[in-house]
LUMSE-208434 format. One record per residue (C-alpha): x, y, z; residue in one letter. Coordinates in steps of 0.1 Angstrom, whole numbers, padded with zeros to 4 digits, always signed. Layout:
residues N
XYZa ...
***
This chain:
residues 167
+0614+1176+0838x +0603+1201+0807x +0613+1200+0774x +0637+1227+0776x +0656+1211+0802x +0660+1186+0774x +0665+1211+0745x +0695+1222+0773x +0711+1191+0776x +0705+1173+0745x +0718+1201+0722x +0755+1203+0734x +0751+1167+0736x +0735+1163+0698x +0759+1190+0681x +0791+1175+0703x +0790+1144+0687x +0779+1160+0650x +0815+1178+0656x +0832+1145+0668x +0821+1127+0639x +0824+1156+0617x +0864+1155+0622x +0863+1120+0619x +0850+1124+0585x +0871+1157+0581x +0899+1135+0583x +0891+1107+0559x +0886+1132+0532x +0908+1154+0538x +0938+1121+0537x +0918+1106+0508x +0922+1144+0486x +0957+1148+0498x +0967+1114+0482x +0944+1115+0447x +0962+1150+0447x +0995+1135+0449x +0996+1105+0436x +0963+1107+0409x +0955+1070+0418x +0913+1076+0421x +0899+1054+0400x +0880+1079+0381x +0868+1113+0385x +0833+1103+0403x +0856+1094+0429x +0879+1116+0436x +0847+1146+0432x +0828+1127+0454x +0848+1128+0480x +0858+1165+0478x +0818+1172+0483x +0824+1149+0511x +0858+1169+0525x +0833+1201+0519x +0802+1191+0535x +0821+1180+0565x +0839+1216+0569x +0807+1234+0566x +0793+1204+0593x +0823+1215+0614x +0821+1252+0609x +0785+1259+0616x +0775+1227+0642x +0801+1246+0661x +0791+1284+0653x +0753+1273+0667x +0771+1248+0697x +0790+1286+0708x +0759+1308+0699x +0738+1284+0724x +0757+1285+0755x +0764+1319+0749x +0725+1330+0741x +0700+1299+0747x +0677+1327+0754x +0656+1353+0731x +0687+1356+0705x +0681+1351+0663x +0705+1335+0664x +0697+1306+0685x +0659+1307+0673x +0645+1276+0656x +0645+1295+0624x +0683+1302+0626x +0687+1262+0633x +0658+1247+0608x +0673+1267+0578x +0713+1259+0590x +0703+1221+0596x +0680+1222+0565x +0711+1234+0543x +0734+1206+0564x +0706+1181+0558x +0706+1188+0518x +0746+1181+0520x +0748+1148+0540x +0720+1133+0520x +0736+1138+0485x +0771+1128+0504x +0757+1096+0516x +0738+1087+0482x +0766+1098+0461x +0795+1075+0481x +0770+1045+0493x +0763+1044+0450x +0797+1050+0442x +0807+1022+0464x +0775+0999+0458x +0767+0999+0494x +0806+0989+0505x +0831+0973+0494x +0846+0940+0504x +0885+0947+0508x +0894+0915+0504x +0881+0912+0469x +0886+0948+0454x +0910+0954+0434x +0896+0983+0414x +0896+1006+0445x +0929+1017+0464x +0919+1028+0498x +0893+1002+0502x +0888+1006+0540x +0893+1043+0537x +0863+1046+0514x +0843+1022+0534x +0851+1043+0567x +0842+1077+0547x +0810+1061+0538x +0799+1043+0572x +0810+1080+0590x +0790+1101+0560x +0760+1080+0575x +0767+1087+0610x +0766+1122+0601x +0737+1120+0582x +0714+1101+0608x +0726+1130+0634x +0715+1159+0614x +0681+1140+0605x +0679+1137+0645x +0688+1175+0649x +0667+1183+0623x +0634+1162+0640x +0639+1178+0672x +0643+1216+0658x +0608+1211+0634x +0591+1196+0668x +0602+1227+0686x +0596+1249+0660x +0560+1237+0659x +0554+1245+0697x +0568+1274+0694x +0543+1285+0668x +0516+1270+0690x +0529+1295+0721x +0523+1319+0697x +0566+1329+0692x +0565+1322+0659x +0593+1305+0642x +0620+1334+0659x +0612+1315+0690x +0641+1300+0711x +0648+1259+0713x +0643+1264+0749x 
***
């Protein structure tokens, strides 16, 4: 079995669950800015920004994971827009996002909270979901992002260049 029998199978696979998760996360923001909207009860605002990067970066997750998951059943084939260069600088951009998401609420946090103790945070088990989904996210880009430089590289050692196709 080659590689791009992989590349076909893993990337619906890989940018199916970055979707999943990405609504998951989707969610959680989107609930958490709804209610410091309404009811201004962040506890400073670190927090409530924070997780407005997070409500953004999980959109633009959403937006594009599913713009290249379309674009790759439609054209695996000899289209820019499926090349590794279209997916290395989308998942590079993605990459950037996730990683100052994931610093930015695992700091925030202090690497979790223990809801049975806070009292300075209100949606204790909201945050804690937002940051153990934000590194779900982040460790499933990384993955995409491994595979797509891999690829990337053989395709420069066929001699396609980076335009080349994942498959």
């Amino acid at each position: 079995m080659g590689m791009s029998t992989h590349v076909r199978r893993g990337h619906p696979i890989t940018f199916g669950l970055l979707i999943f998760f990405g609504i998951i996360e989707l969610a959680l923001s989107a609930w958490l800015t709804s209610k410091f909207n309404m009811l201004h009860n962040e506890r400073n605002t670190t927090e409530r920004d924070r997780v407005r990067f997070t409500l953004f970066t999980s959109t633009w997750t959403l937006l594009f994971s599913g713009l290249l998951l379309v674009l790759f059943w439609h054209s695996a084939d000899g289209s820019i827009l499926t090349s590794v260069l279209s997916h290395l600088v989308i998942l590079s951009f993605t990459w950037i996002m996730w990683t100052a998401v994931v610093s930015a609420v695992t700091v925030m946090l202090g690497g979790g909270l223990n809801c049975n103790h806070e009292d300075a945070y209100v949606y204790c088990n909201q945050l804690n979901a937002l940051e153990g989904f934000a590194w779900v996210e982040w460790v499933l880009v990384t993955f995409a992002l491994i595979i797509v430089l891999i690829r990337g590289v053989s395709a420069a050692r066929r001699g396609d260049g980076y335009r080349g196709s994942l498959v």
